[in-house]
C-alpha positions, 0 to 999 in steps of 0.5 A: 646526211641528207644527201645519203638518204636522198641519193639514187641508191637508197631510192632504188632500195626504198622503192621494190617494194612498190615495184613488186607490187606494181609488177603483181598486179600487171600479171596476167595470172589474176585475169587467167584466173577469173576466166574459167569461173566466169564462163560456167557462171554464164554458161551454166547460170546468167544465160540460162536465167535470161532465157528462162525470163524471156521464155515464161513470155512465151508459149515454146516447144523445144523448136518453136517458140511464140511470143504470149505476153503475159498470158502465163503469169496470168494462168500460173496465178488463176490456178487453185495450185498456185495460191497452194503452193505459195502458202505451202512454201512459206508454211514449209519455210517457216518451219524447217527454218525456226527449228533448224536454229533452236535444235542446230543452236542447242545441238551446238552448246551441248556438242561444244560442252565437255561430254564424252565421244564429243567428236564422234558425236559431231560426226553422227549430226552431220552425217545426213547432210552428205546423204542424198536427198532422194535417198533420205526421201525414199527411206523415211517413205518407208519409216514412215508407212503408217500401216507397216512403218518402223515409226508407227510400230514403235509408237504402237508399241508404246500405246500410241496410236501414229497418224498417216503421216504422208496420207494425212492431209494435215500431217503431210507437209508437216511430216516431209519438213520434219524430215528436212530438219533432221537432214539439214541440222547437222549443218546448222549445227556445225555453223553454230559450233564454229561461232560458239569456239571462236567467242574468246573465253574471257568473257564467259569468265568475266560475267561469272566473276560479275555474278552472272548465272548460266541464263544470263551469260547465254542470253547476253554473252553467248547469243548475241556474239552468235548474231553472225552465225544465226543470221547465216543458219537462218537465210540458209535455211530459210532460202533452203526452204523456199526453193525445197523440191527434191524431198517433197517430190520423194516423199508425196509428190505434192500429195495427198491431192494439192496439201503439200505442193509448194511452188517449185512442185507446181512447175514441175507438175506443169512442165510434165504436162507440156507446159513449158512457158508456163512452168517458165512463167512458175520460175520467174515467179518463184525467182521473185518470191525468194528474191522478195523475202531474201533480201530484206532478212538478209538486209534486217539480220545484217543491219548495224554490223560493224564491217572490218 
């Protein structure tokens, strides 16, 4: 018996396995694979980043270059629009973050209930989030007129008197994140829907056999198995925020004066005036901040996860 389980034939069966896997791994497909990637991430991503690092120490044209030092952070950071659009962005942030989670988390419970047209209805949210951004933009710029917009009539119409939404100086930044929420939500939304159907139902069944109230089995069932899928919408967003142009630059370009200018308008402000260094400068910076705040969230919404 031992010499039949021992014996080169029964070896030989035993072993393809690890054979294949041996020969699997020797392909060359896998390195193949990865090339393409590899060259548009450094192409299009790490040689530009490192170039940009290297030109924010320069005063450059688009033919000459001249080594500066430090001269254009210390520029970029003695401006008024700088320390602006530093507190905008966060301001900005904060905002479109917090709501996308409580609209996106309360959109989802009811889009996950037993309502009718629900897919229909599922559609509808995350349409706008295939919309372009300038187009979006564009469009609320007109909703929003505060002479001849679609929104002050119908407030009007009502008896209430709407502000200047993007001429007000207090209402301006407010306004655009507003109209980032609600391109943004349906994303949110879907994220959460996605976390609330995986939640196995049994355990929704046993905290209401234990007496549970609707309240309660949200507040510890639901919410904390939706721990990954919040920690997702919010850096997203949250990340989404920080970096935001487009849309403000479609709907009031930093304006009314300075009011809604955030980083990333501040350097394209000063690459328009020729300033290339100092809008180079403006990206490491803006680099750093995002990196600054990212990373310890990311690190506190992930803590104590337990890796599969």
């Amino acid at each position: 018996m031992t010499q039949t389980l021992s014996s080169p034939a029964v070896r030989e069966t035993a072993s393809p396995p690890s054979r294949k896997r041996a020969r699997r791994t020797a392909s060359p497909y896998p390195t193949w694979f990865y090339l393409v990637p590899a060259v548009i991430y450094i192409g299009f991503f790490l040689v530009p980043t490192l170039l940009s690092f290297y030109f924010a120490f320069t005063r450059w044209d688009l033919f000459t270059s001249e080594w500066v030092g430090l001269d254009n952070f210390r520029t970029f950071f003695d401006q008024q629009e700088f320390s602006i659009g530093l507190k905008n962005t966060v301001i900005y942030a904060l905002i479109t973050c917090t709501l996308k989670v409580v609209l996106g988390l309360a959109i989802a419970m009811v889009l996950t209930s037993a309502i009718f047209a629900r897919g229909y209805l599922r559609s509808v949210i995350f349409f706008p989030t295939l919309v372009s951004t300038i187009g979006i933009g564009l469009a609320f710029t007109v909703l929003l007129n505060p002479e001849k917009g679609l929104v002050n009539n119908f407030l009007g119409s009502v008896g209430v008197d709407g502000p200047a939404w993007l001429v007000d100086p207090s209402w301006a930044l407010v306004s655009v994140a507003f109209v980032d929420v609600w391109k943004g939500v349906g994303l949110a939304t879907v994220i959460y829907i996605a976390g609330l159907v995986s939640i196995p139902a049994e355990y929704k069944e046993a905290a209401r056999v234990d007496g549970a109230s609707a309240w309660h089995t949200f507040r510890h069932v639901t919410l904390p198995l939706l721990k990954p899928a919040t920690s997702t919408v919010i850096l997203l967003s949250f990340i989404g925020g920080l970096r935001s142009f487009d849309l403000i630059w479609a709907m009031t370009k930093g304006g009314p004066g300075f009011t809604s200018d955030v980083i990333s308008s501040v350097i394209y402000k000063q690459y328009q005036a020729g300033f290339f260094g100092l809008s180079a400068a403006g990206n490491v910076v803006l680099f750093l901040v995002v990196t600054a705040l990212a990373v310890p969230l990311s690190w506190y919404l992930n803590r104590g996860e337990v890796e599969s």
